[in-house]
C-alpha positions as CSV (number, residue, x, y, z in Angstrom):
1,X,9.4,15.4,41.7
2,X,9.0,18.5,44.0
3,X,7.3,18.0,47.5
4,X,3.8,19.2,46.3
5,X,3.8,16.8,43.1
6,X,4.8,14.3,45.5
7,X,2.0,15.0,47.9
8,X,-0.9,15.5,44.6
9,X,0.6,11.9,43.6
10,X,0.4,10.1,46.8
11,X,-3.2,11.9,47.5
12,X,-5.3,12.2,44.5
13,X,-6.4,8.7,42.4
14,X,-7.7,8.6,38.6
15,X,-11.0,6.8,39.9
16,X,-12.7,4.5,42.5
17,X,-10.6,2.1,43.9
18,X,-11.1,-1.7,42.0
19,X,-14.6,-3.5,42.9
20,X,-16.2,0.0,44.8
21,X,-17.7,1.8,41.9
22,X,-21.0,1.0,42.7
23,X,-20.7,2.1,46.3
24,X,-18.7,5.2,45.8
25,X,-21.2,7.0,43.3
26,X,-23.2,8.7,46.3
27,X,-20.4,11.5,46.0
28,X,-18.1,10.1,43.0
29,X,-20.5,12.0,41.0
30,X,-19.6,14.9,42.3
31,X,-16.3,14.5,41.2
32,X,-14.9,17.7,38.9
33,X,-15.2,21.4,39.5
34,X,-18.4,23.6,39.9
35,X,-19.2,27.4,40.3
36,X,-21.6,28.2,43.1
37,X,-23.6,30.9,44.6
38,X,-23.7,30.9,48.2
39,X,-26.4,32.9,50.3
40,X,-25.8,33.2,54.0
41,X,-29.1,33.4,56.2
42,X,-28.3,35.6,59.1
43,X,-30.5,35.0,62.6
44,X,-32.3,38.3,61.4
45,X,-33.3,37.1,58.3
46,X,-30.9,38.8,56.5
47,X,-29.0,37.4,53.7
48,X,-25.1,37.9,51.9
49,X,-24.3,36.4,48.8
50,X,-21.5,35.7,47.3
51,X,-19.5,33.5,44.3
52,X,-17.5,31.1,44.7
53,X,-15.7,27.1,43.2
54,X,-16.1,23.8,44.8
55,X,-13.7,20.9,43.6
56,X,-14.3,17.2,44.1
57,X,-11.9,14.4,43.3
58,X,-11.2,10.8,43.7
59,X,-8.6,10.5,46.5
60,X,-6.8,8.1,48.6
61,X,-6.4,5.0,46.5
62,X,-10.3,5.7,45.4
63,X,-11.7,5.2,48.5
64,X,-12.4,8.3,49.2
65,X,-13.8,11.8,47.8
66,X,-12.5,14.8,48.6
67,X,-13.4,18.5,48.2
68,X,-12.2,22.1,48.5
69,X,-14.6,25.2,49.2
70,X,-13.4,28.5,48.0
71,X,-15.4,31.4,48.4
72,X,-15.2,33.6,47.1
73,X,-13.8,32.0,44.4
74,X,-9.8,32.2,42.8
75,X,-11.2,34.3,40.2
76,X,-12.5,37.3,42.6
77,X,-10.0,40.0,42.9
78,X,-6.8,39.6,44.3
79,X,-7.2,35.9,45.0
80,X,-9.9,34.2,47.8
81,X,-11.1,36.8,50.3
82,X,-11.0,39.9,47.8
83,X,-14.3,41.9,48.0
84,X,-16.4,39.2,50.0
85,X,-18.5,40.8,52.9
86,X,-16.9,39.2,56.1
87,X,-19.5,36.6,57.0
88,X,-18.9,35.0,52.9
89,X,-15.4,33.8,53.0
90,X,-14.1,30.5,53.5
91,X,-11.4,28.4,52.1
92,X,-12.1,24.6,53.6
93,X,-12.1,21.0,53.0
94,X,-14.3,17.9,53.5
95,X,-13.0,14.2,53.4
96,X,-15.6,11.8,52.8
97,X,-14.7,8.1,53.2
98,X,-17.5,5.1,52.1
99,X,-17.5,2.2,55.4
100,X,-18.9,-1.2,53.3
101,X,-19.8,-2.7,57.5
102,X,-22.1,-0.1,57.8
103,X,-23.3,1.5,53.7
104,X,-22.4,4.6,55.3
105,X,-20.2,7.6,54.2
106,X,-18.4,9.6,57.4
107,X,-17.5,12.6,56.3
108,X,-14.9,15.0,58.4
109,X,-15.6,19.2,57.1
110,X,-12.6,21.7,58.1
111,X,-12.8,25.0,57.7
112,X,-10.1,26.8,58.5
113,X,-11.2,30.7,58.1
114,X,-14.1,30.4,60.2
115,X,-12.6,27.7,62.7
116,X,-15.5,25.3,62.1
117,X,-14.7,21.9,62.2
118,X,-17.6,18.9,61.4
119,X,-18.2,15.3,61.5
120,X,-21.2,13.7,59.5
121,X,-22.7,10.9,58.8
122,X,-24.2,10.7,55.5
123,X,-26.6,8.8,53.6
124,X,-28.8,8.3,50.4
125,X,-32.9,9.3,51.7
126,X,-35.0,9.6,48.2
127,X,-33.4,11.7,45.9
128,X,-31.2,13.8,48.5
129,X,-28.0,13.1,50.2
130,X,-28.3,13.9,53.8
131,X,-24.9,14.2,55.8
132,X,-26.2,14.6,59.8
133,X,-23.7,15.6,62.1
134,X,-22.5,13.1,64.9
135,X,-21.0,16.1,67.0
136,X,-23.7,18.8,68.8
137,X,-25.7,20.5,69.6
138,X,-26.0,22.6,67.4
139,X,-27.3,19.7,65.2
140,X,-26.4,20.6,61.7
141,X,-28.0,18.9,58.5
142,X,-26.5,19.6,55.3
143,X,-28.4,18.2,52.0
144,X,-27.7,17.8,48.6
145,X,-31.2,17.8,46.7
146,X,-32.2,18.8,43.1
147,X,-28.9,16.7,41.8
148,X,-28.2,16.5,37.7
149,X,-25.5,16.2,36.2
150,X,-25.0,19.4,35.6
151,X,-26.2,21.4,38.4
152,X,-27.3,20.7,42.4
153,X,-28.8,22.4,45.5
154,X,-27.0,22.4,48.9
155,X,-28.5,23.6,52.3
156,X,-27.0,23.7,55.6
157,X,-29.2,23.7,58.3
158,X,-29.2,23.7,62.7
159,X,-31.3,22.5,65.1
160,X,-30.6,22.6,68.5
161,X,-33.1,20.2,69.4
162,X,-33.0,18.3,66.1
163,X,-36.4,18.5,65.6
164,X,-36.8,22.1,64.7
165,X,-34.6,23.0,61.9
166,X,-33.6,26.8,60.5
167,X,-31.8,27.1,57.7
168,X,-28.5,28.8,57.6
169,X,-27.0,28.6,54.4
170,X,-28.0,27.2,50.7
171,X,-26.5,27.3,47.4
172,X,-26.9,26.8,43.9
173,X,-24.3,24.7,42.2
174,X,-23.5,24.6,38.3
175,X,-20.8,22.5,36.8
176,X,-17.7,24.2,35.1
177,X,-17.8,23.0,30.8
């Protein structure tokens, strides 16, 4: 087995872990690969746009889900960064880890291109899943609302009072067939 097979084994699990189904499915149902548009909001107002693939999977024994960010996505010319305006790429990772003391999710974001590297806290409010950061200010928000099977909305947004919120990015997520 070659070290990457290795690593994939070790690393990615076939579900939750036994007994934590019902407390993983906040992101479990995430799990799987979806195509997303991304649109940056720029202080000005002004906004890029741009395609890209976000992959969630069970990892670490089940206890955990894990994701990778690619935009613009492996299928854009030349591989991830081809034909992106500047502000649009990214290539990063978020480990999200369920704590049963506190029905809590902490989630650590890393993202390498643009050197932007998060801790949340996240939780079920309503319909949405709200991930607030523990590090700032900035205060950043990010929110997953509108949530199907098939398809979800995503928002980031910053405070630096968190009270007043502007929103910085948003996307529109639809699961690959």
């Amino acid at each position: 087995m070659s070290m990457s097979d290795a690593f994939v084994a070790a690393l990615v699990a076939d579900g939750p872990a036994p007994g934590m189904g019902d407390r993983m499915g906040l992101f479990g149902r995430f799990v799987g690969s979806w195509d997303l548009t991304v649109t940056d909001v720029e202080d000005d107002g002004t906004e890029a746009v741009a395609e890209g693939e976000w992959h969630f999977a069970w990892v670490l024994g089940g206890r955990a889900v894990q994701d990778v960010w690619v935009v613009p996505g492996f299928d854009a010319d030349a591989g991830a960064g081809a034909g992106a305006e500047p502000g649009s790429v990214e290539h990063g990772s978020a480990l999200r880890a369920y704590d049963p003391a506190t029905d809590r999710w902490t989630v650590s974001w890393t993202g390498p291109v643009k050197q932007r590297f998060h801790r949340f806290d996240a939780v079920a409010e309503g319909d949405e899943v709200v991930l607030r950061s523990v590090d700032g200010p900035p205060h950043l928000r990010w929110v997953f609302s509108d949530v199907t099977p098939d398809r979800f909305r995503w928002r980031h947004e910053r405070s630096d009072d968190g009270e007043a919120w502007t929103l910085v990015q948003w996307m529109d997520v639809r699961r690959r067939a």
